[in-house]
N, C-alpha and C positions, 0 to 999 in steps of 0.2 A: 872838569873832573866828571867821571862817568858815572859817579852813584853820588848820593846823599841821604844821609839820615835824617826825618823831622819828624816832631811831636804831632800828634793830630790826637786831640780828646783825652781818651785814655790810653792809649796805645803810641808806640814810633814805630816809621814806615822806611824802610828802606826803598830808595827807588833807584834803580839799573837804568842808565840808558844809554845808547849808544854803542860801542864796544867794549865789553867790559872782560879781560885779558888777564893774563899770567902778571904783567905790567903795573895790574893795579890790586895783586892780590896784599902785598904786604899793608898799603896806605888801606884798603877795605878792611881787611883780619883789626888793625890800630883802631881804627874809629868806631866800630864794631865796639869791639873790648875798652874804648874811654865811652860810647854812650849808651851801653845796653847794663843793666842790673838783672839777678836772677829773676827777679817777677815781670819783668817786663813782657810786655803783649806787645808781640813784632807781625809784621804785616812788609809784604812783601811785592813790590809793583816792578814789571818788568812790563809795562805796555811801548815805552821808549825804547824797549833794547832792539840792537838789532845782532849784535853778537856777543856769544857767551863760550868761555874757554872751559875745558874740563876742569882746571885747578878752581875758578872761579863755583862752579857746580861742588866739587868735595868740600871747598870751605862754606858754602850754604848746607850741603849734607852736615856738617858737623853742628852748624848754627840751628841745623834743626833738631839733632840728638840733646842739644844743652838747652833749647827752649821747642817743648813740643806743643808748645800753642803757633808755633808762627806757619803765619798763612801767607798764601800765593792768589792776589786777585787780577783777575784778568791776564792770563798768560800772553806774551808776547808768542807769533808763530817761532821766531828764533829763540824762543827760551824753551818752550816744547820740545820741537826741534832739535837741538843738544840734549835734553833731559831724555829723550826717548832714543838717542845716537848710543847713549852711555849706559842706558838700561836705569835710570834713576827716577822712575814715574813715582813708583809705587814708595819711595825713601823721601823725595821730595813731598807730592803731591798725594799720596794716601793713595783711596780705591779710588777716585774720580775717574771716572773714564771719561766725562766730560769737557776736561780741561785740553 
């Protein structure tokens, strides 16, 4: 499977890797909605990914309208890469210009 959820401290981390596609948008949106609660502090790793589909991008835009703490550390170049194909830096990632 290309992503997984885990507990780490206070917070869960979703982590992408590999190709993560239109394919695996419903089984991600599912597991999403069984392990996240409104307070939850999400955090977001894409250093394994190597590719990321638009559908995959709007269902994280939306992940990040319902929880506006979730963070993106250490972008992958192909998670960048699509995130700036589709014009979604600034919805994703904030003002970072660094990322």
């Amino acid at each position: 499977m290309p992503f997984s959820i885990d507990n780490e401290s206070d917070r869960q981390v979703l982590r992408l890797a590999g190709a993560v596609t239109v394919r695996d948008a419903q089984d991600l949106s599912a597991k999403l909605a069984e392990c996240l609660e409104d307070e939850t502090m999400l955090g977001v790793d894409t250093r394994g990914l190597e590719d990321i589909d638009t559908c995959i991008l709007q269902l994280l835009y939306s992940l990040r309208k319902a929880f506006p703490a979730l963070s993106f550390h250490d972008p992958s170049e192909a998670f960048l890469g699509a995130v700036d194909r589709c014009g979604l830096r600034r919805e994703l990632l904030g003002a970072r210009e660094d990322s």
